[in-house]
Every structure is written in structure tokens, then in C-alpha cells.
N, C-alpha and C positions, 0 to 999 in steps of 0.2 A: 504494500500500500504506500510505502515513504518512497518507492521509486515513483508511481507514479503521477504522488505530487509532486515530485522533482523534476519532471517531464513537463507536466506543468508549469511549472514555476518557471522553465526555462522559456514555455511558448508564451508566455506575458511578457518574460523580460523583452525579445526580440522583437513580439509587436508593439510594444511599448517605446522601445528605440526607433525600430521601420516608422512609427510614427510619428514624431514626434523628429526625426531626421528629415523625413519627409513634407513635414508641414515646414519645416528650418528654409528647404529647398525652397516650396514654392515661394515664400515669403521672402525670400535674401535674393534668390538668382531667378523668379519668376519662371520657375519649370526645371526638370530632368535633362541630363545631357547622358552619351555614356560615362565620360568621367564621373560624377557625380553619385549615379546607379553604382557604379566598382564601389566608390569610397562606402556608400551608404553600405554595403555588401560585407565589404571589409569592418567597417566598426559593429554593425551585428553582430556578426563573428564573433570578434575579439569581446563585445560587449558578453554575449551565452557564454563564452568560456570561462571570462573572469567569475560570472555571476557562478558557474557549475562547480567551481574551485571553493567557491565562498561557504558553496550548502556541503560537498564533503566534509 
């Protein structure tokens, strides 16, 4: 059961970032570019793993 609020917990954290990166975009650079998409990709990432370290 503690895995699968950990699953959890991971899929908040990244929509929480996806979103919240994403509103950053439109409001700062008015839209998506591919640069943009990559970075937003890459800090999710990094963002779920820190957070997955945190709950071990």
C-alpha cells in the first residue's frame, strides 16, 4: 500500500511542476518552443527524482 502512495505522490509532484512550468511559459515567453518543451522535460525529471529520494 506505501508503494502505491508513492506512485502517487510522484504523479502530483510532476503535474504539479508540468504545470505550473507551463503556465511560467505561457506567461514569460507567450507559448512552447522545442527548447522550452526539452527544458520543461528535463526539470520534471530531475524534479520526480529528487522528490523519490526525499520519500525513501
Amino acid at each position: 500500500m506505501a508503494v502505491l502512495l508513492g506512485q502517487w505522490l510522484m504523479v502530483l509532484v510532476a503535474g504539479a511542476v508540468f504545470a505550473g512550468g507551463a503556465a511560467l511559459m505561457r506567461r514569460r515567453l507567450g507559448g512552447f518552443t522545442g527548447d522550452t518543451a526539452g527544458a520543461l522535460v528535463e526539470t520534471v525529471e530531475a524534479t520526480v527524482l529528487l522528490a523519490a529520494a526525499l520519500v525513501v
